[in-house]
C-alpha positions in Angstrom: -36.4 18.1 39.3 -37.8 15.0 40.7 -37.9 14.9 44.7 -36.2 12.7 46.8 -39.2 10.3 47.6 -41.3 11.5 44.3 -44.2 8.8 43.0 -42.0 8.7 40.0 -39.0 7.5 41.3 -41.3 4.8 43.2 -42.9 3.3 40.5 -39.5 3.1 38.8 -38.0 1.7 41.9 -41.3 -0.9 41.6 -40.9 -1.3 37.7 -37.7 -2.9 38.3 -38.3 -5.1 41.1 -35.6 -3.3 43.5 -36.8 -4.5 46.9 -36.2 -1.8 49.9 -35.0 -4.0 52.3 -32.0 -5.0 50.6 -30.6 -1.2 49.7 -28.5 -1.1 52.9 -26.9 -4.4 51.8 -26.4 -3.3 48.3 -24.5 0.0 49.9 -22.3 -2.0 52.1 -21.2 -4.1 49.0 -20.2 -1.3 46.9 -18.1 0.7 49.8 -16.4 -3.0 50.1 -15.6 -3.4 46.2 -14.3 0.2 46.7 -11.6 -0.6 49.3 -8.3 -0.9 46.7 -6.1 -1.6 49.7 -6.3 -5.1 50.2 -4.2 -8.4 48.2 -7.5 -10.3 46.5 -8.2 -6.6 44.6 -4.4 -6.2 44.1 -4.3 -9.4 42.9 -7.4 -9.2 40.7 -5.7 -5.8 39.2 -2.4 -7.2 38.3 -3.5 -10.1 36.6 -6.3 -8.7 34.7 -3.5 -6.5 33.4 -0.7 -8.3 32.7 -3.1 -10.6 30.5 -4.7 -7.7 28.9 -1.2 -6.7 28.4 0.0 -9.5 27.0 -3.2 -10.0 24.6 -2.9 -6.2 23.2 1.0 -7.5 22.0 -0.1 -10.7 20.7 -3.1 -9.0 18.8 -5.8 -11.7 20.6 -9.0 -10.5 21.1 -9.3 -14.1 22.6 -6.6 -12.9 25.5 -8.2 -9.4 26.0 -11.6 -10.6 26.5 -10.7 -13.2 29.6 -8.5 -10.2 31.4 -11.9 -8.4 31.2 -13.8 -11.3 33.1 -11.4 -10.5 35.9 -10.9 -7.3 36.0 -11.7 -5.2 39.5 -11.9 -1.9 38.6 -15.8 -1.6 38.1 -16.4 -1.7 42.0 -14.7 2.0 42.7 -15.9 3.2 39.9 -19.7 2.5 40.8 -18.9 3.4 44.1 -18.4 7.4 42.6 -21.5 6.8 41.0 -23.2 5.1 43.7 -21.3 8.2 46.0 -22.7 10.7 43.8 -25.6 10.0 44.2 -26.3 9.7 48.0 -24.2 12.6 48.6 -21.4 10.5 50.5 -18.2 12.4 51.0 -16.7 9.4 52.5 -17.4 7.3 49.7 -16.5 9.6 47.4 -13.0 10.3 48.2 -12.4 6.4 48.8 -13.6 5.5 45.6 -11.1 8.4 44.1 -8.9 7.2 46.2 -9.3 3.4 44.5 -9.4 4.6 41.3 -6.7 6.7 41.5 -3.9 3.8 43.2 -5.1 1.3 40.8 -5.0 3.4 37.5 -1.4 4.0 38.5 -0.4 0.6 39.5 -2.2 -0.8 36.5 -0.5 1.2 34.0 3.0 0.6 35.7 2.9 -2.6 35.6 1.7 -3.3 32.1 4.6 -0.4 31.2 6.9 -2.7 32.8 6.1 -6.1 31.5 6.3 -3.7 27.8 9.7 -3.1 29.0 10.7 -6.6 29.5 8.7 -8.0 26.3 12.0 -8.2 23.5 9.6 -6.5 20.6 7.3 -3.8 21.2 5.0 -3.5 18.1 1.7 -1.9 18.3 -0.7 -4.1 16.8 -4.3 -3.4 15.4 -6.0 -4.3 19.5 -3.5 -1.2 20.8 -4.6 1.0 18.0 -8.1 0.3 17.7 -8.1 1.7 21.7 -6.5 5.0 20.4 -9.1 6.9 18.0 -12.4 7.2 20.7 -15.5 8.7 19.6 -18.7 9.7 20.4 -19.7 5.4 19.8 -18.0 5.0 22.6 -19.3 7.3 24.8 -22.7 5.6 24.3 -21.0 2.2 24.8 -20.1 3.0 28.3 -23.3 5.0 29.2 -25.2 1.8 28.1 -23.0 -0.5 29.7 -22.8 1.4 33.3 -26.7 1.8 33.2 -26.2 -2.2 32.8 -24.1 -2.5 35.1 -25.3 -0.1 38.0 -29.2 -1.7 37.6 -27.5 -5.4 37.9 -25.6 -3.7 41.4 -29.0 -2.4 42.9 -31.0 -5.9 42.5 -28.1 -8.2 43.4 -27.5 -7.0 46.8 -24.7 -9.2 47.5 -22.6 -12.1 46.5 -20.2 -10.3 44.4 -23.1 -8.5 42.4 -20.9 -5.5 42.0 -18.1 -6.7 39.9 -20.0 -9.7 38.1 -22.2 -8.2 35.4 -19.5 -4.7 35.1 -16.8 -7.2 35.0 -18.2 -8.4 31.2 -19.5 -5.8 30.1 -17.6 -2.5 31.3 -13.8 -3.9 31.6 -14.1 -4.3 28.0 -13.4 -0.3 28.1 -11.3 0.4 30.9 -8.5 -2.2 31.6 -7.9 -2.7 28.2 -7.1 1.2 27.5 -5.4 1.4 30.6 -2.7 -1.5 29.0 -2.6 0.8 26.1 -1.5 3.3 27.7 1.5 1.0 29.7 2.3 0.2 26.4 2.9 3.6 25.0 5.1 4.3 28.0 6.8 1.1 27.9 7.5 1.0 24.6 9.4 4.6 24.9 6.7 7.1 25.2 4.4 7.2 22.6 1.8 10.1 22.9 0.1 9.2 20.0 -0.8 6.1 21.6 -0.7 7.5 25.1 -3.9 10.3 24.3 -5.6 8.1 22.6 -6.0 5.8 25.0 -6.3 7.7 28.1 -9.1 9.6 26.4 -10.8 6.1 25.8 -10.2 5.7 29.6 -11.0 8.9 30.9 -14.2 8.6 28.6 -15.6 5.6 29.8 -14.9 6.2 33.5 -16.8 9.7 33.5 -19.6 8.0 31.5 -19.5 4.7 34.0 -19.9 7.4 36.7 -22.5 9.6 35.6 -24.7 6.5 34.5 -24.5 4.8 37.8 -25.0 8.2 39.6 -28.4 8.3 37.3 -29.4 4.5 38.3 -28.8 4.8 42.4 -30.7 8.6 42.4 -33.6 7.1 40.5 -33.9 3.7 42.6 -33.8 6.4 46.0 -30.5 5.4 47.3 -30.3 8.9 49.2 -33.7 8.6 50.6 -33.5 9.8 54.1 -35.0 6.5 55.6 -32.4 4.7 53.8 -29.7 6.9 55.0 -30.3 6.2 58.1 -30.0 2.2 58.0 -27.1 2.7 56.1 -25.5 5.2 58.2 -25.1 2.7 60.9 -23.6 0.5 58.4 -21.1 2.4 56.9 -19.6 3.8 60.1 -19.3 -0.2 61.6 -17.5 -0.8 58.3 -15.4 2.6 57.8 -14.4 3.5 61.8 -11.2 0.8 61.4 -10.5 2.9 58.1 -7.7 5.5 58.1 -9.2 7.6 56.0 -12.5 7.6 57.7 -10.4 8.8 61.0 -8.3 11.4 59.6 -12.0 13.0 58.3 -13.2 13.2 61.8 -10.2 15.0 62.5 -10.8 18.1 60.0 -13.6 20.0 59.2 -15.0 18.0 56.9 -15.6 15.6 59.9 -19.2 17.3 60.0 -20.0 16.8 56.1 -19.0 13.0 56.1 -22.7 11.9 54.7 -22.4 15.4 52.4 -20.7 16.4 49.4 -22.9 19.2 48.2 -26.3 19.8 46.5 -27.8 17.7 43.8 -27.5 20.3 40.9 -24.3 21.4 41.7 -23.0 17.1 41.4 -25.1 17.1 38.6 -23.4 19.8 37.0 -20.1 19.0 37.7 -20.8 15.4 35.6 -22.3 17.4 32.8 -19.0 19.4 32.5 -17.0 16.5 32.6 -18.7 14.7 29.7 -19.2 18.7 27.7 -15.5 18.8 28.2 -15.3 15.0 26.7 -17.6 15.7 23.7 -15.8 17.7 21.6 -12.6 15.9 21.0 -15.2 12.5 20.8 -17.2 14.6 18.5 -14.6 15.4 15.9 -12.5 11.5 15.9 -16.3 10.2 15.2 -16.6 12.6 12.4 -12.9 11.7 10.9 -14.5 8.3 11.3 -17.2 9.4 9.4 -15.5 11.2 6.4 -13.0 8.0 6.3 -15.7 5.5 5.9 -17.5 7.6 2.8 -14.5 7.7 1.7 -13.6 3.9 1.4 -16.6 3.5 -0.2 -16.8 6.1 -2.3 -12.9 4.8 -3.4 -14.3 0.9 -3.8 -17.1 2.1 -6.2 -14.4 4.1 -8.3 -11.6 1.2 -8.5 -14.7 -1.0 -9.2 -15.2 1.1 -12.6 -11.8 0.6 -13.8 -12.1 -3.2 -14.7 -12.7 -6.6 -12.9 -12.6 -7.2 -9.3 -9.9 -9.7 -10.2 -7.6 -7.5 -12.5 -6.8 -5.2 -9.3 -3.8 -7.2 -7.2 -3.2 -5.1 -4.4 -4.9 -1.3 -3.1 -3.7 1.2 -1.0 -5.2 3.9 0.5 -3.6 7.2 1.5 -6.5 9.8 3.5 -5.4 13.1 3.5 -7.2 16.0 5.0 -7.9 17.2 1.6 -6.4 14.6 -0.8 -7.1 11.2 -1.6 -4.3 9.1 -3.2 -5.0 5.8 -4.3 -2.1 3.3 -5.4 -3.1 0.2 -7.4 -1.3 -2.6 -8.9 -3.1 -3.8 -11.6 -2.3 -7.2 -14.1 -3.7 -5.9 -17.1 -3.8 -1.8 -18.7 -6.2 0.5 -17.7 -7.1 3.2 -20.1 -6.2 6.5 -19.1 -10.0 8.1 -19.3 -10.9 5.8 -17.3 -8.4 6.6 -14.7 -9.7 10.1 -15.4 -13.1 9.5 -14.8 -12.6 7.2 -11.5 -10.8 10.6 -9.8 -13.8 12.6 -10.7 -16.0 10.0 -8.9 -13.8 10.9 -5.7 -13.5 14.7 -6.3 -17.2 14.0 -6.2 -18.2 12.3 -3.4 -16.0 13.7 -1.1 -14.8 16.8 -2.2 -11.2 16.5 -2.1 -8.7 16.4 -4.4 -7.7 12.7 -5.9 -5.2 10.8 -7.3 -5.4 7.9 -9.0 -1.6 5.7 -9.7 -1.6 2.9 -11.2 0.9 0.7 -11.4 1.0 -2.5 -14.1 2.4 -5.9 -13.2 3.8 -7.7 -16.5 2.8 -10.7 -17.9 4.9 -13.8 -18.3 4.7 -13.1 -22.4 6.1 -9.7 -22.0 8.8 -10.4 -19.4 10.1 -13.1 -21.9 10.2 -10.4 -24.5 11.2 -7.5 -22.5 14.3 -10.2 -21.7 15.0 -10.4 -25.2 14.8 -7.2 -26.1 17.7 -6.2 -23.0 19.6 -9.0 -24.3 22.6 -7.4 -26.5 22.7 -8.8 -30.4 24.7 -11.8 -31.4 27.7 -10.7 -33.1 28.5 -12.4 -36.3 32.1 -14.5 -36.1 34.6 -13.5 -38.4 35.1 -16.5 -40.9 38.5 -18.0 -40.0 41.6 -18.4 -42.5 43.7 -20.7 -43.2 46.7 -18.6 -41.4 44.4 -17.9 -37.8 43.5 -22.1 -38.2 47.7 -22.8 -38.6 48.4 -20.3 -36.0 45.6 -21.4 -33.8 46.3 -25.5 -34.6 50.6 -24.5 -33.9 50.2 -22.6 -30.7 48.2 -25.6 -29.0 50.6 -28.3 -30.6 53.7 -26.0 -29.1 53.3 -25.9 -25.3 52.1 -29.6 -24.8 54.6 -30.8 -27.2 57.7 -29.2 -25.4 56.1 -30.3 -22.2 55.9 -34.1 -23.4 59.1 -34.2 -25.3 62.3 -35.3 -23.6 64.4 -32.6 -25.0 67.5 -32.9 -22.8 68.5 -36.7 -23.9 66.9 -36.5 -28.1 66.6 -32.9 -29.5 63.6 -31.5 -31.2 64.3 -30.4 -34.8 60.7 -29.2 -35.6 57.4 -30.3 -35.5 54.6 -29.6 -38.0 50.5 -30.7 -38.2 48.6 -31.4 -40.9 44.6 -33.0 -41.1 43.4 -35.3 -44.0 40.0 -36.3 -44.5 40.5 -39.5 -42.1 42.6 -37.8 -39.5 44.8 -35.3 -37.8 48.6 -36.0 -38.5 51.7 -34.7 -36.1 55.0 -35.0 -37.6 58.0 -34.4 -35.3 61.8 -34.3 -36.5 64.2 -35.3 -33.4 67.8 -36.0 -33.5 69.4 -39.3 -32.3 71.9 -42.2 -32.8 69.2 -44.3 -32.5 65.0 -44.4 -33.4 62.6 -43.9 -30.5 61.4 -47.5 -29.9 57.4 -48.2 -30.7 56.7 -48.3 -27.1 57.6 -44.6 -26.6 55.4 -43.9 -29.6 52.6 -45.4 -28.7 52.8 -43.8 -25.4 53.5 -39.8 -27.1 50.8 -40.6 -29.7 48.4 -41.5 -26.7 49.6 -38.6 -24.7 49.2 -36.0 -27.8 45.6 -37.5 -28.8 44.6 -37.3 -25.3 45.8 -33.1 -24.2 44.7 -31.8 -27.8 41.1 -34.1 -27.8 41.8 -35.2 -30.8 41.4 -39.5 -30.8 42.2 -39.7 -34.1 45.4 -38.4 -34.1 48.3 -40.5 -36.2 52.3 -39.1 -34.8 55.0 -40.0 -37.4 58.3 -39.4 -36.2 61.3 -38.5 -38.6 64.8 -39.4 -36.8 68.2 -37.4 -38.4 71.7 -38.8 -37.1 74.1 -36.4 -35.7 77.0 -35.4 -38.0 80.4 -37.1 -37.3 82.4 -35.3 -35.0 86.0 -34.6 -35.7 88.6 -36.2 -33.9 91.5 -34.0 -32.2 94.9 -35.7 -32.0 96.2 -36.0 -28.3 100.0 -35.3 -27.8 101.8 -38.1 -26.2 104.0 -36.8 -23.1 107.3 -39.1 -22.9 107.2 -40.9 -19.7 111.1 -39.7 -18.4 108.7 -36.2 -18.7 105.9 -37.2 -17.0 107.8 -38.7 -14.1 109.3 -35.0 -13.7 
């Protein structure tokens, strides 16, 4: 274990042109961007959330990345770090403190605005912040030492949030908006894990790497302590917090939370604790991506890239299905030999289902085919063609005649090679007048669509009636 003032940590301290003088200054900044309890952070952490909120929904990576530019959050959490690291129980609990209020105020809001939203869909940014691994374990551990070494040379001027606020937020408003999401959009645990272990990830890793920058660039040397005592109690006395300390017993351990090994190990069990579930998403990552490929090298062997239409992959834990739609046939051994590739290369069982789109050729004939046969028509007669040619003539006839003033005798039709003939028999005193022919001839041609129709009408008289004899009445009768 290295001392406190070791050569080591000097030449480090040298090696990346940290100057002494400013240390103090650089402490005093980072128990500022701790302090939650103020409008400008509150106002920093809303916003930053309700646009990484609203990015997650609308699936913009575009959106996500500009609530990350403005996002607060990294100053408490290099504050732990920084707290850590020079033993400060004051620090310490205020930057717990921080991170604790805006955590919650972060994830109620974005659950709110959720609520409000009329759709709540997860799209592929909300589930790509729900599977963690071990990748992004090392993301954040990168990315704090980034952030914490940027922190310790700036010294002031909003050095604490402006490198952290690229590249940290990136990993810890965003999963925080997940996890609004999954409450806002009625509790969703799946979601709700997965990304508050992406949180709960990157903060512990955040920590752990800034507690390694500020030990190694002396931040707890006791000459430093001392400057920065007097600066911390100017700065904390107004501080609630800082007074209701006084007032316990752990009044006298303000400027220490414990011995190095036992923070150290307290971190360590934090990320142990982190590493298995981390371990065993990256190595589902793992077995799905040899997988895929292993799939795309089989499907490849079954014919042309452009002969496959659509693919769809189904991972199992110890089955592979694999649904293609194809445009021409695949032979069945090759089907065959494609699942032993899988079975293969990854061991598990597979399944291969193919399914055939037809061509334009075969849907005309498969339409033929369905459509029933053509039933040969009877050969007509001369009785179905009377019958058929009568029971038109009949209705329009009746319906054109004026039966109540000439009666209709019979009618009969008949067809010539020039024409169709109607001949009608009516009885009357007198023959219908040409007029009313040519009208009835136009009227008949015109209902049965036939224009070639010729009407001859055949007129019989009436039969004389007999006259009855009328009995006179004598008058001298009458007049009685």
């Amino acid at each position: 274990m290295l001392s406190r003032s070791g050569p080591m940590r000097q030449r480090i301290e040298r090696l990346l042109e940290i100057d002494p003088s400013t240390k103090p200054a650089v402490y005093l900044q980072v128990l500022k961007a701790s302090e939650a309890l103020n409008l400008n952070y509150a106002l920093e952490l809303l916003l930053s959330a309700g646009i990484a909120t609203l990015g997650l929904v609308l699936n913009s990576p575009a959106v996500v990345i500009g609530a990350m530019l403005i996002s607060p959050l990294m100053g408490p959490i290099i504050a732990a770090g920084l707290a850590l690291a020079a033993a400060d129980l004051y620090l310490g609990l205020k930057s717990l403190v921080s991170i604790v209020l805006s955590t919650t105020a972060a994830i109620l809001f974005s659950a709110i605005l959720v609520w409000l939203l009329p759709f709540q869909s997860p799209t592929s940014e909300i589930m790509a912040r729900t599977k963690p691994n071990l990748l992004d374990l090392g993301i954040a551990l990168l990315s704090g030492l980034a952030g914490s070494i940027v922190v310790c040379r700036g010294g002031g001027g909003g050095g604490v949030t402006a490198l952290p606020g690229v590249s940290i937020a990136v990993a810890l408003m965003p999963p925080l908006c997940t996890i609004g999401f999954g409450v806002g959009s009625g509790i969703s645990w799946t979601i709700i894990s997965g990304a508050t272990l992406l949180y709960v990830t990157n903060l512990a890793a955040i920590i752990a790497s800034a507690f390694i920058v500020f030990y190694i660039v002396r931040m707890d040397a006791p000459d430093v302590r001392v400057k920065i005592g007097y600066s911390e109690l100017e700065h904390a006395s107004p501080d609630r917090l800082f007074r209701l300390l006084e007032k316990t017993r752990l009044g006298k351990a303000l400027g220490d939370i414990g011995r190095l090994r036992w923070r150290i190990l307290m971190l360590l069990i934090c990320l142990a604790i982190l590493f298995f579930p981390l371990r065993k998403s990256l190595y589902q990552l793992r077995d799905e991506t040899i997988s895929r490929t292993i799939v795309r090298e089989a499907v490849r062997s079954l014919g042309p890239a452009d002969a496959v239409l659509t693919q769809q992959l189904d991972l199992e834990p110890n089955r592979i299905v694999v649904y293609l739609t194809v445009a021409s046939t695949v032979p069945s051994d090759k089907i065959r030999a494609a699942e032993r590739m899988i079975i293969r290369g990854t061991g598990k069982e597979a399944t291969i289902r193919v399914r055939k789109v037809a061509s334009e050729e075969e849907l005309a004939l498969l339409r033929e085919r369905l459509q029933p046969p053509h039933a040969e028509p009877e050969p007509q007669t001369l009785e179905s063609m009377r019958a058929s040619a009568l029971g038109r003539l009949g209705p329009i006839l009746k319906e054109l005649w004026p039966s109540a003033t000439v009666p209709l005798l019979g009618y009969e039709i008949g067809f010539t090679p020039e024409d169709v003939v109607v001949r009608i028999r009516y009885q009357s005193l007198k023959p219908v007048d040409t007029t009313a022919q040519d009208v009835l001839n136009r009227l008949l041609a015109s209902r049965l669509q036939t224009p070639g129709l010729r009407l001859i009408l055949e007129q019989e008289r009436p039969s004389p009636a007999v006259k009855t004899r009328v009995k006179r009445v004598p008058k001298s009768h009458a007049a009685k």
